[in-house]
C-alpha positions in Angstrom: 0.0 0.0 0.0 1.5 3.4 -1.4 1.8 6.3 1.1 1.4 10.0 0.8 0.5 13.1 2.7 -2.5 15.4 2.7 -1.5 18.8 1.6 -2.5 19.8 5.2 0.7 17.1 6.6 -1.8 14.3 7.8 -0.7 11.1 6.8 -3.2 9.4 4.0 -2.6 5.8 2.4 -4.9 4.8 -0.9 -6.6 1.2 -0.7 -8.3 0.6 -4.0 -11.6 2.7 -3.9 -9.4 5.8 -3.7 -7.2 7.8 -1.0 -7.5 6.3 2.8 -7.6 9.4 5.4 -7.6 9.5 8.8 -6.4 5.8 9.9 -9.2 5.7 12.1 -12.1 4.6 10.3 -10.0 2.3 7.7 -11.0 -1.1 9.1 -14.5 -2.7 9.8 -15.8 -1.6 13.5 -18.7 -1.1 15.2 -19.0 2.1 17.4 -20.3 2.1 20.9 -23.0 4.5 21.5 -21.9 7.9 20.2 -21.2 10.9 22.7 -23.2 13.0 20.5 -22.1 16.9 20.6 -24.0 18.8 23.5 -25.3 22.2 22.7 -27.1 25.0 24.4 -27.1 28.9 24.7 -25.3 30.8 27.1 -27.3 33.8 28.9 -30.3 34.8 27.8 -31.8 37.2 25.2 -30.2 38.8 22.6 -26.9 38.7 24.7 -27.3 34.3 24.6 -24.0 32.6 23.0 -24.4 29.3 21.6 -21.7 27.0 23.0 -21.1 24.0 21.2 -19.1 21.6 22.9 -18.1 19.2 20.2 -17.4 15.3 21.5 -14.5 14.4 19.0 -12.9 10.6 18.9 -14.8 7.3 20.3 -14.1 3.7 20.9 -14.5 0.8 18.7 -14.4 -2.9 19.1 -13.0 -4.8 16.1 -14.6 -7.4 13.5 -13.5 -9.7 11.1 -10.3 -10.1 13.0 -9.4 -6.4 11.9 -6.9 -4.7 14.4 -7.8 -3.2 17.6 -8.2 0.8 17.9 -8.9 2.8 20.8 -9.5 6.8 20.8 -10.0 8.9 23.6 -13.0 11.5 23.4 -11.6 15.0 23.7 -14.3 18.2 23.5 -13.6 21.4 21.9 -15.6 24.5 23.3 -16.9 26.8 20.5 -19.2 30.0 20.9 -21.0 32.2 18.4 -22.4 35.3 19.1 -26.0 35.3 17.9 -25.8 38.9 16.4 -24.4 37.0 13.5 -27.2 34.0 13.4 -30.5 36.1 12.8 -33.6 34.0 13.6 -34.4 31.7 10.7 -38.1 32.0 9.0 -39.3 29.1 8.6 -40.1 28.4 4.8 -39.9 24.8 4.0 -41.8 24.2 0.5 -44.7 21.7 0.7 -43.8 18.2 -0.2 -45.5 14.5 0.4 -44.3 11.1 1.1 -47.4 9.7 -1.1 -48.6 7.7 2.1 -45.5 5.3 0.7 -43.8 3.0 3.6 -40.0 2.2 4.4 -38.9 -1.3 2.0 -39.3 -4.3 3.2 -36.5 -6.9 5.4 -35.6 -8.7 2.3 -34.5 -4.9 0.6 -31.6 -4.5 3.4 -30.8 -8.4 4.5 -31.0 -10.5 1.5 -27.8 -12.0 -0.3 -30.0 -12.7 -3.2 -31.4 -9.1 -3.9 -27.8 -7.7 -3.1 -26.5 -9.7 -6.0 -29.5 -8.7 -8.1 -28.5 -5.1 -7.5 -25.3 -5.6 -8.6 -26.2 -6.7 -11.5 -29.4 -4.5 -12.6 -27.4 -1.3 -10.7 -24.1 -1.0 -9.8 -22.8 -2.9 -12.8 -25.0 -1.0 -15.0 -25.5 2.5 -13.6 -23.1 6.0 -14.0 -20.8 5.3 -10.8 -18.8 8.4 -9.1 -15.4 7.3 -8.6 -13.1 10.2 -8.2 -11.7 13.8 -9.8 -9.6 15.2 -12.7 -7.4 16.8 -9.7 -5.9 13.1 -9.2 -4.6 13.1 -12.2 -2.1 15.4 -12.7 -0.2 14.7 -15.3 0.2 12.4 -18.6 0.7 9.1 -17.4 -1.4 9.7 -13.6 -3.8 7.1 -12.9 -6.1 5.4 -10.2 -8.2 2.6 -10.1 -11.7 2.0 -9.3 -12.5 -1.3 -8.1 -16.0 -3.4 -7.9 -16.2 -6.9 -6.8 -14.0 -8.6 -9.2 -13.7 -5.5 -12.0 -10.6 -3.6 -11.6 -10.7 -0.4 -13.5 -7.9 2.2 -14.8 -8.4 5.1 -14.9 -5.7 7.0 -16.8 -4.6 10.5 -18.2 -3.3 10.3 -21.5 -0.5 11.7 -23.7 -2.8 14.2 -25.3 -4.4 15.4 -21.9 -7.6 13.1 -22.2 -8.7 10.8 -19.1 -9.5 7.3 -20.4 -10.8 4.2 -18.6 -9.7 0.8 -19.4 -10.3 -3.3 -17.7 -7.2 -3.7 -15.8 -6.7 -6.5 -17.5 -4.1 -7.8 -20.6 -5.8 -9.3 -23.7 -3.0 -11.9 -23.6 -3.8 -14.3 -20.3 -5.6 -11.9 -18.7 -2.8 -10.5 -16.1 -3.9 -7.5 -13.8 -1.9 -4.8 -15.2 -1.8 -2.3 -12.9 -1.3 -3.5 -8.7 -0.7 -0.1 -7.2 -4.0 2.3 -6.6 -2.5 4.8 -8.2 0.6 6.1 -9.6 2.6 7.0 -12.6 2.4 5.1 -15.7 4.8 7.0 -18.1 4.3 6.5 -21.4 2.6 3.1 -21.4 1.6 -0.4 -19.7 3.1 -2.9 -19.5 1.8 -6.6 -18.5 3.9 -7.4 -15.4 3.7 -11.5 -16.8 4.9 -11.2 -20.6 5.7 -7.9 -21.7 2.7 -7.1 -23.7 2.9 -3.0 -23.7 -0.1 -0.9 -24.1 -0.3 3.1 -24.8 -1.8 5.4 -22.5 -4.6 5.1 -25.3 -5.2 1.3 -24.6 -3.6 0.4 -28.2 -1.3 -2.9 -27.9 2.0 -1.4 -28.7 4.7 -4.0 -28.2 4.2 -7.8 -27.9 7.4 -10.2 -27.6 8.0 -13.2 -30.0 4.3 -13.1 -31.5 5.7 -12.2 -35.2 5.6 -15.8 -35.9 2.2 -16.1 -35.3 0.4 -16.7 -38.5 -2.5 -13.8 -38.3 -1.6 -12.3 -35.1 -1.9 -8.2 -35.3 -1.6 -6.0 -32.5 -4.5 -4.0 -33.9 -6.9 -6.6 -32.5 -5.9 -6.8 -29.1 -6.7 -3.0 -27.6 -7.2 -2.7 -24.0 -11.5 -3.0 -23.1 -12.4 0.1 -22.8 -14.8 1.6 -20.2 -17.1 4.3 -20.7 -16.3 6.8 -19.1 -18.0 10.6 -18.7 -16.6 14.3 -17.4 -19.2 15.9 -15.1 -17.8 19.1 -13.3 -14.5 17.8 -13.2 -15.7 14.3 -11.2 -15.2 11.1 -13.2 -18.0 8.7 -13.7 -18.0 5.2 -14.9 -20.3 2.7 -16.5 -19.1 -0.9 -16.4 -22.1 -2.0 -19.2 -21.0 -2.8 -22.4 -24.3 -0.6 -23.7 -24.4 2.0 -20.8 -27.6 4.2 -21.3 -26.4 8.0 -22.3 -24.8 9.7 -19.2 -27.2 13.2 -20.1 -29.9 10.1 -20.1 -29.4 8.6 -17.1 -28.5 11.7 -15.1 -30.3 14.5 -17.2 -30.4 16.5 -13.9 -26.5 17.3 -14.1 -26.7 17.9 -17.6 -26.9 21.9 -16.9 -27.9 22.5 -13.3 -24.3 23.6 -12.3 -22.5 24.4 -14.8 -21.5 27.7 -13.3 -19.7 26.4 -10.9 -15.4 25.8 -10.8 -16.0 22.6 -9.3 -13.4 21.0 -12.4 -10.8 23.8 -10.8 -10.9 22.1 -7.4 -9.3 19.1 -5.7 -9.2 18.1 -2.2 -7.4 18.7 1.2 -8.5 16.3 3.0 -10.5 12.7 2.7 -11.8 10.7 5.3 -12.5 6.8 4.9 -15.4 5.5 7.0 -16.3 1.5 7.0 -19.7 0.8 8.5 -21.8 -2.3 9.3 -25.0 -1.4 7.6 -27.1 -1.7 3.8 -25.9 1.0 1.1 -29.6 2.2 0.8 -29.5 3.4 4.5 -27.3 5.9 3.6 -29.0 7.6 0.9 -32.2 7.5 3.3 -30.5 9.4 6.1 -28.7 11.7 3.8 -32.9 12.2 2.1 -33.7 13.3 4.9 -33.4 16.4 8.0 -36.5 14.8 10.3 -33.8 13.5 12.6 -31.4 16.8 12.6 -33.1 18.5 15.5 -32.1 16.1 18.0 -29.5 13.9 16.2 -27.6 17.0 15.1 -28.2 20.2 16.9 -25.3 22.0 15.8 -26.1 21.4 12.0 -29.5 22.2 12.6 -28.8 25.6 14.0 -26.7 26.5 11.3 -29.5 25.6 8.9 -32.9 24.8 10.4 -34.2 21.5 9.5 -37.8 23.6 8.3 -36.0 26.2 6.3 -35.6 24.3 2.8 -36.9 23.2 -0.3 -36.2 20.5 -2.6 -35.6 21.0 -6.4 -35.3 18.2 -7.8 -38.3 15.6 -6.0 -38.1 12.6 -9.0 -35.4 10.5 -10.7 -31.5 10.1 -10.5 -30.7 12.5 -8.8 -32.5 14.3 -5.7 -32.4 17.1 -3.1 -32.2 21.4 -2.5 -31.0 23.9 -0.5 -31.1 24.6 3.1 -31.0 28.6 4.0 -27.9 29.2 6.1 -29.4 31.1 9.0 -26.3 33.2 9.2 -26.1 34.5 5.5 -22.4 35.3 6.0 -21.5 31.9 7.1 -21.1 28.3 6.0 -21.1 24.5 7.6 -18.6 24.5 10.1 -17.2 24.5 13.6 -18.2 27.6 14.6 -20.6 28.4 11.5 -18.1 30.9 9.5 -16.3 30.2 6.5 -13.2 28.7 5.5 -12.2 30.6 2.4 -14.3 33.1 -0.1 -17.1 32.1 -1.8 -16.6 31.8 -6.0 -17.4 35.0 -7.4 -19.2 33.5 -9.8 -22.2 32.6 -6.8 -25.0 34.7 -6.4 -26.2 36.1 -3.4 -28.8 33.1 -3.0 -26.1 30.9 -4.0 -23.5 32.2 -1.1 -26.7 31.8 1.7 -27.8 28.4 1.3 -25.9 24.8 0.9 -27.2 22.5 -1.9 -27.8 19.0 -0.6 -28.0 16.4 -3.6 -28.1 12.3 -3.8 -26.6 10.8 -6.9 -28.2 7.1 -7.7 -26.6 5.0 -6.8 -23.2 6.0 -5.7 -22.9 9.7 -4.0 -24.3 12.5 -2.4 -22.6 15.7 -3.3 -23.5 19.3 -1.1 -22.6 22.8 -2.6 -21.3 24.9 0.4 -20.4 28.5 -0.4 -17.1 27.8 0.3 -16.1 24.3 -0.6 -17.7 21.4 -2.0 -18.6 17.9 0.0 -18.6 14.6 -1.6 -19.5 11.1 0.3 -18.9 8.3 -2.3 -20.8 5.1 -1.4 -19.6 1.9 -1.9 -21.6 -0.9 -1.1 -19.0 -3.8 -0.1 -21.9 -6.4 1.1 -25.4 -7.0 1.9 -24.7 -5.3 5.2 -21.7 -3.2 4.9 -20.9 -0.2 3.1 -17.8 2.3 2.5 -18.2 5.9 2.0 -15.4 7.6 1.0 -15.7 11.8 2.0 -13.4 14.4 0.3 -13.8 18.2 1.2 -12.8 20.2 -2.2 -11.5 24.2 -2.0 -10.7 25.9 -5.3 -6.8 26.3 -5.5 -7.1 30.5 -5.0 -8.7 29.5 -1.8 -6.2 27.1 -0.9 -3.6 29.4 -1.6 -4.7 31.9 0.9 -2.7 33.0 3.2 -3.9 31.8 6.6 -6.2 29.0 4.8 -7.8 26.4 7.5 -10.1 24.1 6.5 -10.3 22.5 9.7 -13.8 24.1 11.0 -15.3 22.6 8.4 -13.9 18.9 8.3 -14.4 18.6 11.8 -18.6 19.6 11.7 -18.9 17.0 9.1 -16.7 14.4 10.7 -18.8 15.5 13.5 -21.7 14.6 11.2 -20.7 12.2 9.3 -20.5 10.3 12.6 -23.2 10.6 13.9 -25.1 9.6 10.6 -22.9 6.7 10.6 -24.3 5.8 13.9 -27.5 5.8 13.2 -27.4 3.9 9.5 -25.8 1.1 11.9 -28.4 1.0 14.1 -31.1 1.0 12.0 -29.5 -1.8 10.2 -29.5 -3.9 13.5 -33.9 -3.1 13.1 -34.7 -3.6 9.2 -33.0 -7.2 9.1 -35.1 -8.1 12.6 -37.2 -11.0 11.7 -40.0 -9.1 12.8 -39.4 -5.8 11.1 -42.2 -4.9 9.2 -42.4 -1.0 6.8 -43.1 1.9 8.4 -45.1 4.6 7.0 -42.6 7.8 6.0 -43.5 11.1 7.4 -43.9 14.0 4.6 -40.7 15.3 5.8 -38.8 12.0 4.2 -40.6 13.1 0.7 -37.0 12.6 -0.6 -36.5 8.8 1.2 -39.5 7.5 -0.7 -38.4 9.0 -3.6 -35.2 7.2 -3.7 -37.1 3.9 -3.1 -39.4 4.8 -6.2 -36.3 5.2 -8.3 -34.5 2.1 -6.3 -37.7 -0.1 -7.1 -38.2 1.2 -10.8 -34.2 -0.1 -11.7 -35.0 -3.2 -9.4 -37.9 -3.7 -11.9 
């Protein structure tokens, strides 16, 4: 496993679904009960400070013989003056669950529909897998991985990113074994030579001239399709993947605007968790549970002050309002660098919340850009991968700290984490039976409409 540092000093290691941050969540584990963060106002009237005290760290046990870590919970004391968080109007845009309920056991604990989602989804859908910022330079690459599909995805001589199997057309050798890394000007099979360019063309082949018919213009690398959103890289392992602008027509021109392709991240954060992929997308649906779950997100942005634009298909989700226009999602609630100049006023007061089926949720901060990657790695467990993005003028800065804002949503992330586990532990009961969804998880059945219209 290659090495490197975060350009912040923290160490980071790559495993193969992309880099591996803080070493703390890289192994299977299941939490003890969270120490969520305690919050209440200090004083009274318009002289009350809201003091945050921020439970950081917490013990796990290990699972599937993975190696025993221990962290002690520290707390970090944080107060905002509320002269700069005016009260929030509430304004949340009507919106229905249809009287739909949760999905049934067999959705969340059966090996048999996992491995029909793999085939009917994952192996068929437009997957998120990473950002134009990891590669560099001509020869750059990574791979995406998928059960037993290795992918690689490459930078090429002329500039282009390309995705190819990682596999040679000779015997069927892995080609590439490290994550990432530097290919130069070509591939090479590490068993007989066989050398590929960056464009997947067999370029070289030892001792095959005296093979009556044999030419190297048959044997290219498989190619993968591959499609450029925003600068984030999307994959489609079907050999006849539906249109990108087809299957995702929402992206097509909703964001265009912003420098997203400019940005690349300062930090990423790995998080293993026992529980099914589709919890995830519920809880990230959804803000029912951030009054009480998460009291420091929910006093940046009230849980009633949104709106969802997008309500059907792919992709899913809205603003908030920021109830301090000024600020952002953060330790704290202030910003971490400059807002694009390219964002409106609207823009620069509200963070855009969206789920990407099946593989992503991205959220448009005014400062920075959140991305959880999903990967579902079983029935019941799942990876999301978490990068926090800053465009490089912002990152240049002098005095730049992104901190404040990795730690709320580490902070967050947690405790979301937490409760996907737990409600794992419920769904797969033998006597679980669907609940009905409360108007406020309009977005939750939605997701199961589009889950159960792919499912066919």
């Amino acid at each position: 496993m290659a090495n490197e540092k975060s350009i912040y000093g923290k160490r980071r290691s790559r495993d193969a679904f992309g880099d591996r941050g803080e070493d703390i969540m890289s192994a299977p584990f299941r939490t003890k009960p969270w120490r969520p963060a305690r919050f209440a106002f200090v004083g009274s009237g318009a002289a009350a400070m809201p003091l945050v005290i921020v439970t950081k760290g917490f013990e796990r046990s290990p699972i599937d013989h993975a190696p025993r870590h221990s962290f002690r919970a520290r707390t970090t004391c944080v107060t905002v003056p509320t002269s700069r968080l005016p009260g929030a109007v509430e304004n949340m845009q009507a919106r229905t669950s249809r009287g739909q309920f949760t999905l049934p056991r067999d959705a969340f604990a059966s090996a048999d529909i996992f491995a029909r989602e793999r085939e009917r989804i994952f192996l068929r859908s437009w997957l998120l897998v990473g950002h134009v910022s990891e590669l560099a330079q001509s020869g750059s690459y990574f791979l995406f991985e998928l059960d037993r599909e290795s992918v690689i995805v490459v930078r090429d001589g002329r500039g282009e990113v390309r995705a190819f199997h990682n596999h040679c057309r000779h015997r069927g050798s892995r080609l590439c074994q490290s994550v990432n890394g530097m290919l130069g000007s070509g591939i090479q099979c590490p068993y007989h030579a066989w050398t590929y360019g960056l464009d997947g063309a067999l370029r070289s082949v030892p001792a095959m001239a005296e093979v009556a018919g044999f030419n190297v213009a048959d044997y290219p690398l498989h190619g993968v399709a591959l499609t450029l959103w925003q600068g984030f890289v999307f994959l489609n392992l079907d050999l006849q993947p539906v249109p990108f602008a087809q299957a995702l027509p929402a992206l097509v021109d909703k964001f265009a605007h912003r420098p997203t392709a400019e940005m690349r991240s300062v930090h990423q954060a790995i998080y293993d968790v026992e529980a099914n992929w589709k919890l995830f997308f519920h809880n990230f649906s959804e803000c029912y549970h951030c009054p009480t779950v998460h009291p420091l997100l929910n006093h940046l942005t009230p849980f009633r002050d949104s709106e969802n634009d997008l309500e059907e298909g792919a992709v899913l989700g809205g603003p908030m309002r920021l109830k301090n226009a000024d600020g952002s999602m953060s330790i704290g609630g202030a910003r971490c660098a400059e807002p694009p100049s390219v964002l409106t006023a609207e823009e620069r007061s509200r963070v855009y919340y969206y789920t990407l089926f099946p593989s992503a949720f991205i959220s448009f901060h005014p400062d920075y850009v959140l991305v959880h990657r999903a990967h579902a790695l079983g029935v019941d467990r799942t990876r999301i991968v978490c990068d926090w993005y800053f465009h490089p003028d912002a990152i240049a800065t002098p005095g730049f700290d992104p901190q404040p804002a990795i730690d709320f949503w580490d902070l967050t992330n947690r405790q979301d984490w937490e409760l996907c586990a737990n409600a794992h532990l419920g769904v797969t009961s033998r006597a679980w039976q669907p609940g009905p969804y409360a108007d406020l998880e309009s977005q939750a059945a939605a997701f199961d409409r589009e889950y159960l219209r792919v499912m066919g």
